[in-house]
N, C-alpha and C positions, 0 to 999 in steps of 0.2 A: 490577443484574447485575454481578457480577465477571466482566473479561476480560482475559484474557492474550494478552501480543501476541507472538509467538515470529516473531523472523529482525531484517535489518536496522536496526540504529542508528551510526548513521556521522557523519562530516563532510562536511558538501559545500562545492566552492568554485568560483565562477562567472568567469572574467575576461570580461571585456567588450575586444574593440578598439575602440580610436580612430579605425580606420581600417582601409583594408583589409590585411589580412594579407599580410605580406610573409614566404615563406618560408626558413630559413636563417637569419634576424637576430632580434635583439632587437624587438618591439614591445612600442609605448606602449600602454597599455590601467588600466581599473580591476578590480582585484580584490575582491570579497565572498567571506565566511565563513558557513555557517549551519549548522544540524543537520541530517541528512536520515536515508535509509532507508526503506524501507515503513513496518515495524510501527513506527518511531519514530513516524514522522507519525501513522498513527492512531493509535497510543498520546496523543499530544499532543492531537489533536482529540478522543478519545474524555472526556480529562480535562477540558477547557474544557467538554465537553458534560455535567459532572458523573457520570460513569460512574468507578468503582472498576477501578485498571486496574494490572496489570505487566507489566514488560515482561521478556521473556527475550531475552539476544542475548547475542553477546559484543565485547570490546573488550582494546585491549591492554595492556600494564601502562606506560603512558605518558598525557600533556599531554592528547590527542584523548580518550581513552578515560574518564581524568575529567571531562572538563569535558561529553561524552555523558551521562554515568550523571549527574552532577549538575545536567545542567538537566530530566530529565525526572524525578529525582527530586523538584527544586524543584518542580515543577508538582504534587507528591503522590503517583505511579508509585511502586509497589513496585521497588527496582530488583534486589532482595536475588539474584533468579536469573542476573542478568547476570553470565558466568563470563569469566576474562581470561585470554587467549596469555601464556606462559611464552616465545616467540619472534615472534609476528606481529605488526606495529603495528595500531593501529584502523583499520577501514575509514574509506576516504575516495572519493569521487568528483569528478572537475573537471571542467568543461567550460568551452570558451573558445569563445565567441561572439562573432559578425560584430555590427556597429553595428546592425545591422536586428533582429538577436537571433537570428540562424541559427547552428545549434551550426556549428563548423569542425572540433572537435575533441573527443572526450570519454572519459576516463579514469577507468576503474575500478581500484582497487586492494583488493579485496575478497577476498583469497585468505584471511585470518581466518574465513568461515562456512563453509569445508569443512572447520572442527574442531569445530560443531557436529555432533556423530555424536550418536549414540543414545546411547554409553557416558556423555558428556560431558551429556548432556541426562537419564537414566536418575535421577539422585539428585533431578532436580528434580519426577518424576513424584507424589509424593505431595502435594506442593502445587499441582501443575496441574490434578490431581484435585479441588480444592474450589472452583475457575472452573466458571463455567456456559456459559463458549463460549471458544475460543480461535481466534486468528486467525493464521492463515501465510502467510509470503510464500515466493518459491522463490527467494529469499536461500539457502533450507536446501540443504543436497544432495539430489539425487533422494528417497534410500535412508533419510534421515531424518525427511522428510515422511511416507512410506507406514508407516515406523514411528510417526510421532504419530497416523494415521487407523486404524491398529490400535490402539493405547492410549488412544484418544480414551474408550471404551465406551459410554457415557450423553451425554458432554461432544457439543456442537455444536462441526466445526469449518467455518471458511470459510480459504479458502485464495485468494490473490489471485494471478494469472497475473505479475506485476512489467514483465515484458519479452519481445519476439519468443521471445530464444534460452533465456531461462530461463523460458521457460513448454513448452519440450518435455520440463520433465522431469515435468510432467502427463500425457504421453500414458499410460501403463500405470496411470495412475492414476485417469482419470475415472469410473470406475463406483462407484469408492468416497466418490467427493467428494460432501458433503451440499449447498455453498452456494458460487460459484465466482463469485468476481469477474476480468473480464477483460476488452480490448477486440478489437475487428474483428482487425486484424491478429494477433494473439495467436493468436487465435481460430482464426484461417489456419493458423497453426503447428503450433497442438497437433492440428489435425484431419487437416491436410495437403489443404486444401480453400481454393485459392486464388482459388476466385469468389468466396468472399463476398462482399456488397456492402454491407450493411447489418446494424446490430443485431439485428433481429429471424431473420436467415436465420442470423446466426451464433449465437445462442441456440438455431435449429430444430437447427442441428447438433448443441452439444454435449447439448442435449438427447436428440438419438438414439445418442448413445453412450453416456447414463447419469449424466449429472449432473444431481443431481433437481432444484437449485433454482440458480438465478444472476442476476447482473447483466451483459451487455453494453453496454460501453458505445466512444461515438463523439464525442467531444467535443462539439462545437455540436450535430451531429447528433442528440444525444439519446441515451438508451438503449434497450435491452431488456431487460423481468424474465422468465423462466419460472418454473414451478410446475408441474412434470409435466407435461401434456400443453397448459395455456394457458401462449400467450406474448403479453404485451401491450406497449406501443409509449409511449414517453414523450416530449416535447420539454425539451431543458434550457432549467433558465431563465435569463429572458434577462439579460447580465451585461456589463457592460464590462470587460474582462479587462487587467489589468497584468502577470499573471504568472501562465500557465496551468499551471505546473509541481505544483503540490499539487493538482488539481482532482478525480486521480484519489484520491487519499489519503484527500481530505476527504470524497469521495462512499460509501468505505466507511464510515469511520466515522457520517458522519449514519445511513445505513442498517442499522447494527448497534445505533446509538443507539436508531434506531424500533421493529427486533427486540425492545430490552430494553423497550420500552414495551407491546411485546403488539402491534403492531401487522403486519397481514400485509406479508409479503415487499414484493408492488408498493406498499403505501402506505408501508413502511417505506421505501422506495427513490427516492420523492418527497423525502422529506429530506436524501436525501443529494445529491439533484439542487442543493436548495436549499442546504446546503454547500459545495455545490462553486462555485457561481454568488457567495459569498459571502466566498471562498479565493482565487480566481481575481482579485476586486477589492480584495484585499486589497495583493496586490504581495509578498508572501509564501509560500513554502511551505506557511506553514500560518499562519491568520488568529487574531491574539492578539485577538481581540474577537469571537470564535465563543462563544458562548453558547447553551443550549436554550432561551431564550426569543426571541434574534434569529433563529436558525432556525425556531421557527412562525411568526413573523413574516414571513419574508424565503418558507418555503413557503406562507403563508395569503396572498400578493400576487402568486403564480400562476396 
């Protein structure tokens, strides 16, 4: 299966203190570098999983924005659609984190994907058109998204919720989403239904406003897949976690992996459980030793 990954590819940068934060001054602390973004990440994990993959996003005409487009091309990513700011630098995100690992602080500087419009994205349609699925995040503007689930025509798309506040710009949108990945809180937002408690009540919801198929998901908790009118109940597996920050990333990607194998939604969605369990102990974003044979493995030990 050819897939296209449209929205976020960026820099990320973690500082860690040494100590507790002392505000107003200089702190001692370490800092890391890595790639991030949504559709990066599963872009990355979709290629480790041997899946035929580009990525569309944009980046600026600087340092961050090559060394972006060149490691996912390294990996074999089409990267030919990624278009670059004439004035924005590439996305970046930081976040500086307590010793314990609690964020303190976290910074987006992503104003580069609100030049993602339809005009900007319009020349690339005749090659998004020979993908058999494309994947978005709401990276994109509201306004851009509802234009690619109009253009989609035949194409599958799955559109991933990202975050609390950038998953409200679903609400006008969910009766047209085919395949909707998201978690519990997310789930709050786009519905405006702040009891949920669980996976499964928050799948019963978006399910009754019209998204026909989805993933909920709750970190340990597990998820929830629907299918029209069945919702069934998973446990994740079980994992000693170093660094739960790709978990979610890794879990579409397995499950788009098992999509392109023929397999239904909830068994395809097992995989990606087993992705995620296997990201999570990696200590990375995203696990350089993801392979589709360590994932049946890592799901056949569930």
């Amino acid at each position: 299966m050819w897939i296209a990954c449209i929205g976020g590819a960026h820099i990320d940068r973690h500082g860690v203190l040494a100590g507790p934060l002392v505000p107003g001054t200089s702190n001692p602390g370490r800092l890391s570098t890595d790639f991030g973004g949504v559709a990066s990440n599963v872009a990355e994990n979709l290629l480790r999983l041997g899946q035929r993959v580009s990525l569309v996003s944009r980046v600026g005409g600087d340092e961050a924005g090559r060394r972006v487009i060149g490691h996912l091309a390294g990996l074999g990513a089409d990267t030919s659609l990624v278009t670059t700011s004439r004035s924005l630098p590439t996305a970046s995100y930081t976040a500086i984190l307590e010793s314990t690992g609690e964020l303190v602080l976290g910074l987006a500087d992503m104003q580069i994907y609100d030049e993602m419009t339809p005009p900007v994205l319009e020349p690339a349609l005749p090659r998004l058109r020979e993908h058999e699925l494309w994947f978005v995040d709401t990276n994109l503007p509201e306004a851009t998204i509802g234009w690619l689930l109009d253009e989609a025509g035949g194409v599958t798309v799955a559109i991933d919720a990202v975050s609390v506040v950038k998953s409200r710009k679903l609400r006008s949108l969910l009766p047209r989403i085919g395949l909707l990945f998201c978690n519990v809180a997310q789930t709050a937002s786009i519905t405006d239904n702040a009891d949920l408690s669980n996976p499964a009540e928050a799948a019963g919801a978006l399910r009754q406003r019209g998204v026909r198929e989805g993933v909920v998901t709750a970190g340990a908790g597990g998820i929830a897949v629907w299918m029209g009118m069945e919702v069934r109940s998973f446990p994740a597996v079980a994992a000693v976690p170093r660094d739960v920050t790709g978990a979610g990333d890794a879990l579409i990607a397995g499950t788009l992996f098992g999509l392109s194998r023929g397999l239904p939604l909830p068994e395809a969605a097992q995989l990606g459980l087993a992705a995620a369990a296997i990201t999570v102990e990696s200590g990375g974003t995203t696990a350089a030793d993801l392979t589709a044979d360590r994932l049946y493995q890592r799901h056949a030990r569930t």
